[in-house]
C-alpha positions as CSV (number, residue, x, y, z in Angstrom):
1,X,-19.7,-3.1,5.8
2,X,-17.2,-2.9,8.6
3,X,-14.5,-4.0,5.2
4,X,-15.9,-1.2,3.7
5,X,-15.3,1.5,6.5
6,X,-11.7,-0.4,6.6
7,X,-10.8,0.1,3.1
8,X,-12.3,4.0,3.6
9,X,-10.5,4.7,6.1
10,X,-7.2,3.7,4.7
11,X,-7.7,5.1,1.4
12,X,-8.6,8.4,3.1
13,X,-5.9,8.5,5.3
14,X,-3.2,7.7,2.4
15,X,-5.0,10.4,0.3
16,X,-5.1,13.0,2.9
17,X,-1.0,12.6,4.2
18,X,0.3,12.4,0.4
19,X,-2.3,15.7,0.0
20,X,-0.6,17.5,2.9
21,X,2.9,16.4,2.1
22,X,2.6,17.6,-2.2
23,X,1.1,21.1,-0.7
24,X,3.7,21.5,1.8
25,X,6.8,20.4,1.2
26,X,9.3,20.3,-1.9
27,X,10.4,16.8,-3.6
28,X,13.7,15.9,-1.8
29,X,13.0,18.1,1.6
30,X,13.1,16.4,4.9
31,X,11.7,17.1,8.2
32,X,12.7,15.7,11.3
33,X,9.9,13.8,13.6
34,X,12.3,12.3,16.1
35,X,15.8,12.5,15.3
36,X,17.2,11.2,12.6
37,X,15.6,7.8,13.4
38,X,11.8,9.5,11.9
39,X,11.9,11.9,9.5
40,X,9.5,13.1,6.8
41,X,11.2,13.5,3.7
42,X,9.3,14.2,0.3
43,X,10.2,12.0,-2.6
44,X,8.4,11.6,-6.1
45,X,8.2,7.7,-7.0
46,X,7.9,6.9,-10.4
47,X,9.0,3.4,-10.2
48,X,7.3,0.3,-8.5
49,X,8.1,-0.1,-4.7
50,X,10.9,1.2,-3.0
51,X,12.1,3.2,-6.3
52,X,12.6,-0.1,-8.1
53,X,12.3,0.5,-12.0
54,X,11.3,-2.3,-14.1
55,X,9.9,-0.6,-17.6
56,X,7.6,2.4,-17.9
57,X,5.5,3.8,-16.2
58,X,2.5,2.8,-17.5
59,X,3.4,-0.4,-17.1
60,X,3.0,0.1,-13.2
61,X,0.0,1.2,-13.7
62,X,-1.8,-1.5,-15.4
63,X,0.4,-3.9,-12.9
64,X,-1.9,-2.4,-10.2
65,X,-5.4,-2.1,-11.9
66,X,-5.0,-5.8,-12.7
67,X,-3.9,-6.2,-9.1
68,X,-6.6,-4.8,-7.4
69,X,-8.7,-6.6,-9.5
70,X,-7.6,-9.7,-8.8
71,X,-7.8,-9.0,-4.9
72,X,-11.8,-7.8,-5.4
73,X,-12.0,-11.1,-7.4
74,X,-10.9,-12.9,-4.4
75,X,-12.8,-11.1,-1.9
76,X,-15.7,-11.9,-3.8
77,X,-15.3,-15.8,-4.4
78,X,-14.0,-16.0,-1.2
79,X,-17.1,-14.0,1.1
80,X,-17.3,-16.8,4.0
81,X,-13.6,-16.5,4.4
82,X,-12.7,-15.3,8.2
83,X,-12.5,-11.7,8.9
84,X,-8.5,-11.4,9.8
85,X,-7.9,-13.0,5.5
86,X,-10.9,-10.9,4.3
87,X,-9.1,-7.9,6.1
88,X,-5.6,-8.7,4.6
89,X,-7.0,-8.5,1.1
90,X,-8.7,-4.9,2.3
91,X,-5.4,-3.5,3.8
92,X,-4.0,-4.9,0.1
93,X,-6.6,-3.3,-1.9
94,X,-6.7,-0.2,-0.2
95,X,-2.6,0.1,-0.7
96,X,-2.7,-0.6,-4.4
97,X,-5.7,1.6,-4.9
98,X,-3.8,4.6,-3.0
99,X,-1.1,4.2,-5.1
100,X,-3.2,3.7,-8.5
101,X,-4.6,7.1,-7.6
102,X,-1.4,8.5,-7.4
103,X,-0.2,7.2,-11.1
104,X,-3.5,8.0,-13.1
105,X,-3.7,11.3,-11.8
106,X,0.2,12.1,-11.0
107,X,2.3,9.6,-12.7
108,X,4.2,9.4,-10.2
109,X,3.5,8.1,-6.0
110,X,4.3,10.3,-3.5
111,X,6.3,8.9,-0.7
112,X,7.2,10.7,2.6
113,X,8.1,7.9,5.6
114,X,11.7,7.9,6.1
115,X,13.2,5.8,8.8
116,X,16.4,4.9,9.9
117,X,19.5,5.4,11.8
118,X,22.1,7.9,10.5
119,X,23.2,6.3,7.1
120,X,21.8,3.1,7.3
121,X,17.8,3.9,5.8
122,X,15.0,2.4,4.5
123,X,12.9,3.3,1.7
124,X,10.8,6.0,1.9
125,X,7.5,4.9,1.6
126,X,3.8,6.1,2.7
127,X,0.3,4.7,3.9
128,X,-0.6,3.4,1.1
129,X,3.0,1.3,0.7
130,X,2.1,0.4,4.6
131,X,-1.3,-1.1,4.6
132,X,-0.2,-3.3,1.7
133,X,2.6,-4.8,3.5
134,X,1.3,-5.3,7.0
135,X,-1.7,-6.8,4.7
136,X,0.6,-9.1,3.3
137,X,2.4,-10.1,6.6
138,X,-0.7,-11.2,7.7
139,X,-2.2,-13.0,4.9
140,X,1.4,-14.7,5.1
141,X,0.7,-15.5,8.2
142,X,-3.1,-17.0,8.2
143,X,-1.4,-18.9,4.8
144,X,1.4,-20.4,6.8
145,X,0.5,-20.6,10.7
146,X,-3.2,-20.7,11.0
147,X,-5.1,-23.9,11.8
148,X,-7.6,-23.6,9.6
149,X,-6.2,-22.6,6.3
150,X,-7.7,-19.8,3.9
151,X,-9.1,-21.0,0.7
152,X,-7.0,-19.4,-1.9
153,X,-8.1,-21.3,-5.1
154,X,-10.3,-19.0,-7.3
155,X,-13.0,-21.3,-8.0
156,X,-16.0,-19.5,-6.8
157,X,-18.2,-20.6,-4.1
């Protein structure tokens, strides 16, 4: 349940900021938060992350439906995994669903984080790009530091 309200929550909140961001601002317009270090800047992705462009975009597309099904595959082989992997896979999920939204009904992903210090930037990115990398930094981590490793085979259980 509490996986559930997790995956809600982010999902809701990467919805609702790429909703306010595609009704109030125009692609390529920027908005300072603090500085130049934050900014909110509107930009139309139609390429995997960070703008990368590997083929069309339907390719994308199917990339993250068979994603995310592989992650609910997991999460449902692997239920008696520990709450800290089961929530990676969630933050993960929730990420590549956000941005599936985005494709099917846009075809393209909004993205509006921007940070950086004067011309040295990141990409601009959003929730949904957020929750699927701190996901992955942790699932790294259980993988790599834990004591008691996840099970990551797919047989099911």
């Amino acid at each position: 349940m509490r996986f559930g309200l997790l995956f809600a929550a982010i999902l809701a909140l990467d919805q609702a900021t790429k909703f306010l961001v595609r009704n109030t601002m125009f692609p390529g317009q920027s908005i300072p938060v603090l500085g130049q270090v934050l900014k909110i800047t509107y930009v139309e992705n139609t390429g995997i992350a960070f703008g990368l462009r590997l083929g069309p975009g339907p390719v994308f597309t199917v990339l993250s439906i068979l994603a995310s099904l592989f992650i609910i595959v997991l999460l449902l082989t692997h239920r008696k995994e520990r709450p800290p992997f089961k929530a990676a896979l969630v933050m993960i999920l929730s990420g590549a669903v956000g941005n599936l939204i985005d494709r099917i009904l846009f075809q393209q992903v909004a993205d509006f984080i921007d940070l950086g210090v004067k011309h040295l930037r990141w990409y601009v990115f959003n929730v949904a790009d957020t929750a699927v990398v701190v996901g992955m930094a942790l699932l790294t981590y259980l993988i790599l530091f834990s004591e008691r490793k996840p099970e990551t085979d797919l047989v099911p259980r």
